[in-house]
C-alpha positions as CSV (number, residue, x, y, z in Angstrom):
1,X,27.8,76.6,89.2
2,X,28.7,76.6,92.9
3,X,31.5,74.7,92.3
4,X,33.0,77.0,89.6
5,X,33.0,79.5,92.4
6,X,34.3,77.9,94.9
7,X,37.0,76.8,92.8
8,X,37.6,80.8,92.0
9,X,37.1,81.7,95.4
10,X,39.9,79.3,96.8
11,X,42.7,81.0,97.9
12,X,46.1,80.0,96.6
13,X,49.0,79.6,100.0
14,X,52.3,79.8,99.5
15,X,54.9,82.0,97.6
16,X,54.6,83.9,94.8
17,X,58.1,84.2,92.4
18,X,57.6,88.0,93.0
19,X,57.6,87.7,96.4
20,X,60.6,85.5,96.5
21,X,62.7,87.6,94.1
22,X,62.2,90.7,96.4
23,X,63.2,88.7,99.8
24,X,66.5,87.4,97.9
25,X,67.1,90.8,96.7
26,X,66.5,92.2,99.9
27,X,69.1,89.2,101.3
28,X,71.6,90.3,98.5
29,X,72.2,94.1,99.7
30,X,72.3,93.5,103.2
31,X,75.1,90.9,102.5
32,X,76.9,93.7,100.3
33,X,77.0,95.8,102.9
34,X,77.5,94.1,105.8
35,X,81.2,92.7,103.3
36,X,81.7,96.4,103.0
37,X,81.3,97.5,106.4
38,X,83.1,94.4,107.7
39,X,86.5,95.0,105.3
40,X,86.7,99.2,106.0
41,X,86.7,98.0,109.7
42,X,89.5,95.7,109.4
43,X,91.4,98.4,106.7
44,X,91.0,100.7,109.8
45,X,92.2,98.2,112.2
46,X,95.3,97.7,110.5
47,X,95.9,101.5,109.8
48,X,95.8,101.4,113.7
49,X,98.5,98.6,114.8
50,X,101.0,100.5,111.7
51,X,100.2,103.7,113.9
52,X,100.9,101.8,117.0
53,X,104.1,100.1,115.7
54,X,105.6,103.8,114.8
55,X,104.6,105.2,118.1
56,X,105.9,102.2,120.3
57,X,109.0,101.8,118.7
58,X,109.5,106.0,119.1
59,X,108.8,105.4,122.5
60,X,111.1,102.5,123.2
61,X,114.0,104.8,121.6
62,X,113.1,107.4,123.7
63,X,112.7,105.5,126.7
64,X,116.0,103.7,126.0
65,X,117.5,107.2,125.5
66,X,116.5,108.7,128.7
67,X,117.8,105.3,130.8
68,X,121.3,105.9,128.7
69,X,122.1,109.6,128.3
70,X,125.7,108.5,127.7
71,X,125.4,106.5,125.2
72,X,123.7,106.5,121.5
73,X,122.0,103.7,119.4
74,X,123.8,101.4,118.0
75,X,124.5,101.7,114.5
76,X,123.1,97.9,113.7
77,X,120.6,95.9,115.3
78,X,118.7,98.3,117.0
79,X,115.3,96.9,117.0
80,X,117.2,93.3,118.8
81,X,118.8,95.0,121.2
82,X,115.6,97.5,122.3
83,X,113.5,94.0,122.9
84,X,116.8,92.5,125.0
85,X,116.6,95.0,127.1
86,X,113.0,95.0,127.5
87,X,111.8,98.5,125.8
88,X,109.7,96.6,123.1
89,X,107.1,94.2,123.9
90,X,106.8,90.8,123.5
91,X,104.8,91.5,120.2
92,X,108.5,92.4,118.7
93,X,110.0,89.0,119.9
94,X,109.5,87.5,116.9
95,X,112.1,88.8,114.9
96,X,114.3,87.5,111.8
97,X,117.3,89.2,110.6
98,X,117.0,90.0,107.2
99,X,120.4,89.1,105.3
100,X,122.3,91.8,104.1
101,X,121.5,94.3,106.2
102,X,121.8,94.3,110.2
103,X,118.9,96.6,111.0
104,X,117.0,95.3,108.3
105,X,114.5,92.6,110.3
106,X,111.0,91.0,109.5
107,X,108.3,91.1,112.2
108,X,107.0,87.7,112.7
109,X,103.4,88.6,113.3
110,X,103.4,91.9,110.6
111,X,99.7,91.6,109.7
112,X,101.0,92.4,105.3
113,X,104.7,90.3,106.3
114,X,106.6,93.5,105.6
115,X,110.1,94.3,107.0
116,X,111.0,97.0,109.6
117,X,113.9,99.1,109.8
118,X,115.2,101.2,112.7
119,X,118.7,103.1,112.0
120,X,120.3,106.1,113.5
121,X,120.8,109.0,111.4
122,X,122.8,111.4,113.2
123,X,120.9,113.2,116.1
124,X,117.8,111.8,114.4
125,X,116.3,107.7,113.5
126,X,114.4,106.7,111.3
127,X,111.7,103.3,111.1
128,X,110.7,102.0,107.9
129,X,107.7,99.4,107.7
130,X,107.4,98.2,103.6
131,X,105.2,95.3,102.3
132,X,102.1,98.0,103.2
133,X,98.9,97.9,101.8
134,X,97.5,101.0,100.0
135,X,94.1,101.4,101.4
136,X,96.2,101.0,105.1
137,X,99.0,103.8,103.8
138,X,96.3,105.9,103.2
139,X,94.6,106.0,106.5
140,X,97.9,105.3,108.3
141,X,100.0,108.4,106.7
142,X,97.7,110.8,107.9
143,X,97.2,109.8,111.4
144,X,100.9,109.4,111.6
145,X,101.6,112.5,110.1
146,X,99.7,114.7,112.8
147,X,102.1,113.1,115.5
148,X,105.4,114.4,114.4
149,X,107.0,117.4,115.6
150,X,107.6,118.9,112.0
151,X,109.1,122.2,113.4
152,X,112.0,119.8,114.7
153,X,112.5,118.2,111.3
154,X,110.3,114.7,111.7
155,X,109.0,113.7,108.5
156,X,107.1,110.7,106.8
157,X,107.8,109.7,103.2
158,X,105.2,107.1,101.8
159,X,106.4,105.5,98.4
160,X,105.2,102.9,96.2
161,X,107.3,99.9,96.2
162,X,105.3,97.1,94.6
163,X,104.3,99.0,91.5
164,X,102.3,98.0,88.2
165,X,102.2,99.9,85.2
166,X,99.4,102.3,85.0
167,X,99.0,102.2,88.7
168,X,97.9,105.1,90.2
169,X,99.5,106.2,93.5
170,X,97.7,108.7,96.2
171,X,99.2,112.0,96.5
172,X,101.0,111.2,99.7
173,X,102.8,108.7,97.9
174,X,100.8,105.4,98.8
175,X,100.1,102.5,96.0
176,X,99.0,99.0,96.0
177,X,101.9,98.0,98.2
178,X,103.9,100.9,100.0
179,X,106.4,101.5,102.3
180,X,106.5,104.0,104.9
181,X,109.7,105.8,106.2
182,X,109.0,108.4,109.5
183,X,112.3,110.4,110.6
184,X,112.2,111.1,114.3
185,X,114.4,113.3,116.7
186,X,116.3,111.1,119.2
């Protein structure tokens, strides 16, 4: 008789499948949301350097502008000759010309490989960035949108360039791949 209870009384150690169920479920959602939180940071990152590319080249134009009053951008190769004559940074050194079309270059280190485009358009310029990611147009076009001077005439146009069928674009004109065009006043 005492050893039935004893036997009863014992005490299993260890895990239980209920126990480890629940701690690999618990393992499961943190990892979900730490790959959520981890690619919205690094869609906002990149929202940021397209921001920062639009602004830095406005202010190279600018910049070049003000040290040149005489003169006016030169209808090709703008974007070359603003990092020649040092009013882009390094980070635009690595530039390709694009066949076809002499303002038409490709950014070495883009973060989506897109092409840039810088060309005069009377008293104003425009820079168009393509090969953009949607989720990136979308936080991009806004923050861009509150810097221009819209009583002046700037403007941004976001359109879809790498289009499926059935795809459903943003109402400011972002897709899956987009391209960007902002119209400043020199």
């Amino acid at each position: 008789m005492k050893k039935i209870l004893l036997k009863i009384r014992k005490k299993n150690y260890g895990i239980g499948l209920l126990e480890l169920m629940l701690a690999i479920s618990v393992i499961a959602v943190m990892i979900v949301i730490s790959v959520k939180y981890y690619t919205s940071a690094n869609t906002e990152q990149e929202a940021t350097s397209l921001v920062d590319s639009y602004s830095t080249i406005k202010s190279a134009v600018e910049n070049y502008l003000a040290d040149n009053p005489n003169s006016s951008l030169p209808s090709s190769n703008v974007l070359q000759m603003l990092v020649q004559n040092g009013y882009l940074p390094g980070l635009f050194g690595g530039i390709s010309q694009t066949s076809g079309n002499a303002n038409k270059v490709t950014i070495n280190n883009n973060p989506w490989g897109g092409t840039i485009t810088v060309m005069p358009k009377g008293s104003m310029f425009t820079v168009q960035q393509t090969g953009i990611p949607g989720a990136v147009c979308n936080m991009a076009y806004g923050q861009i949108k509150s810097t221009l001077n819209t009583t002046l005439g700037e403007t941004i146009v976001a359109t879809s360039t790498g289009s499926t069928q059935g795809e459903k674009k943003a109402a400011n004109g972002c897709g899956a791949v987009s391209t960007i065009t902002v119209t400043y006043v020199q």
